[in-house]
C-alpha positions in Angstrom: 67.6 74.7 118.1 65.5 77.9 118.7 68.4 79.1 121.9 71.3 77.8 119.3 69.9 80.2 116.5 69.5 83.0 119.3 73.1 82.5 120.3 74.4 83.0 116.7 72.1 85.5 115.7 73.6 87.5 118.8 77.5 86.7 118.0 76.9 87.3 114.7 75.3 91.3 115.6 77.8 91.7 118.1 80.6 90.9 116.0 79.3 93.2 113.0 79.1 96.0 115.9 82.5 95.7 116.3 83.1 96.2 112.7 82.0 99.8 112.4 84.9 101.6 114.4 87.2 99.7 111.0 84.9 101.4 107.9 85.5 104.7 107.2 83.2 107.7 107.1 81.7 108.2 103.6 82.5 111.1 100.8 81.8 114.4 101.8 81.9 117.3 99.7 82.2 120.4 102.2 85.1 118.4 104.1 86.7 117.7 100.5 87.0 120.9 99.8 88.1 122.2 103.2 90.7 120.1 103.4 92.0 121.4 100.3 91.8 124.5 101.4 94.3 124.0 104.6 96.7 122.7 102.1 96.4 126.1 99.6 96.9 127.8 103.4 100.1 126.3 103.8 101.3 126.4 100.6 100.9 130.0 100.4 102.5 130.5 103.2 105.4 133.4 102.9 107.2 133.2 105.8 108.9 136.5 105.1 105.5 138.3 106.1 103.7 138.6 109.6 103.0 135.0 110.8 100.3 135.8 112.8 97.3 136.3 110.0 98.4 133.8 108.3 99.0 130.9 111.0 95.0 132.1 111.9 93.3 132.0 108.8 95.1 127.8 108.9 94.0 127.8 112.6 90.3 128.7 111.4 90.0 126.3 108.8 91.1 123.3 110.7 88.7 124.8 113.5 85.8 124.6 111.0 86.7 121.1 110.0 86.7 119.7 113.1 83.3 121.3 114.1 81.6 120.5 110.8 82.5 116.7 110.9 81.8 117.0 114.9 78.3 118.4 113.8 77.5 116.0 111.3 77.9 113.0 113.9 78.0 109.4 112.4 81.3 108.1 112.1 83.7 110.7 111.7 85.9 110.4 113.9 88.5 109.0 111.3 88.4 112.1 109.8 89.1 114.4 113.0 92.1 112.0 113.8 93.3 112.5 110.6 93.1 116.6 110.8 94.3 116.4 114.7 98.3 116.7 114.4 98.1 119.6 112.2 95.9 121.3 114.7 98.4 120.5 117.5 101.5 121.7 115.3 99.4 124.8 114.4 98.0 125.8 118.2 101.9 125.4 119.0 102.6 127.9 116.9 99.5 130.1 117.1 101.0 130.3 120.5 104.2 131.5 120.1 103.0 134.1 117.6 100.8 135.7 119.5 103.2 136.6 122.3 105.0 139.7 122.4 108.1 138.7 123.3 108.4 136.5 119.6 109.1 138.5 116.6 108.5 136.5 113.2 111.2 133.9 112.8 111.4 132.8 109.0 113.7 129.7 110.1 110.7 128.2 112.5 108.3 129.5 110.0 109.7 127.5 107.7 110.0 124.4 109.3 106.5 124.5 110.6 105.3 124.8 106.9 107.1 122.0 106.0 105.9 119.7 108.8 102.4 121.2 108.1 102.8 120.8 104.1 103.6 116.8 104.9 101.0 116.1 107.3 97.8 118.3 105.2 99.1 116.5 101.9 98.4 112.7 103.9 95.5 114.4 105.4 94.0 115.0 102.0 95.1 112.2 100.3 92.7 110.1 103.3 89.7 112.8 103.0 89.7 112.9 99.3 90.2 109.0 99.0 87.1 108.3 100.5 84.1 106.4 98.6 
């Protein structure tokens, strides 16, 4: 009886261990608010003046999300995911602005702020959802 209840005891920890990658992190107020912030980024975006600043200052908040839910450890991983392909969309373009060669293009700018408008407004609606 004693090796049954060991057995069960030991499925049933195992399988709750496997659990924890499927909860999401918890509330937090900083990333609430940064998130928000990326999105007033983009949104104020004016693709009719110099990229570079601009693309930055969304480069740099991104950058501080990531490092502030990497700092705080647990599980927030869900939350990095979430943030990771507007970070890729906006190195891509971080890239191409800072060459010489590239002049501002309104057309890409635009598109870029479009793709980044759609995936920061899914990005907040999974941050800000959060219990």
């Amino acid at each position: 009886m004693k090796k049954l209840l060991a057995i069960f005891t030991f499925a049933l920890l195992s399988g709750c261990a496997g659990l924890t990658g499927l909860i999401p992190s918890f509330w937090d107020d900083n990333q609430s608010h940064r998130i928000i912030s990326v999105r007033l980024d983009i949104e104020r975006l004016d693709c009719k003046a110099a990229q570079k600043p601009q693309v930055i200052k969304i480069r740099d908040d991104l950058a501080w999300f990531r490092l502030y839910s990497e700092s705080k450890g647990g599980r927030q991983a869900d939350v990095i995911a979430l943030t990771a392909p507007m970070t890729d969309t906006v190195e891509d373009w971080y890239k191409r602005v800072s060459l010489e060669s590239h002049k501002d293009n309104a057309i890409y700018c635009d598109l870029k702020k479009r793709v980044l408008t759609e995936q920061s407004t899914r990005a907040a609606k999974a941050v800000l959802g959060r219990f």
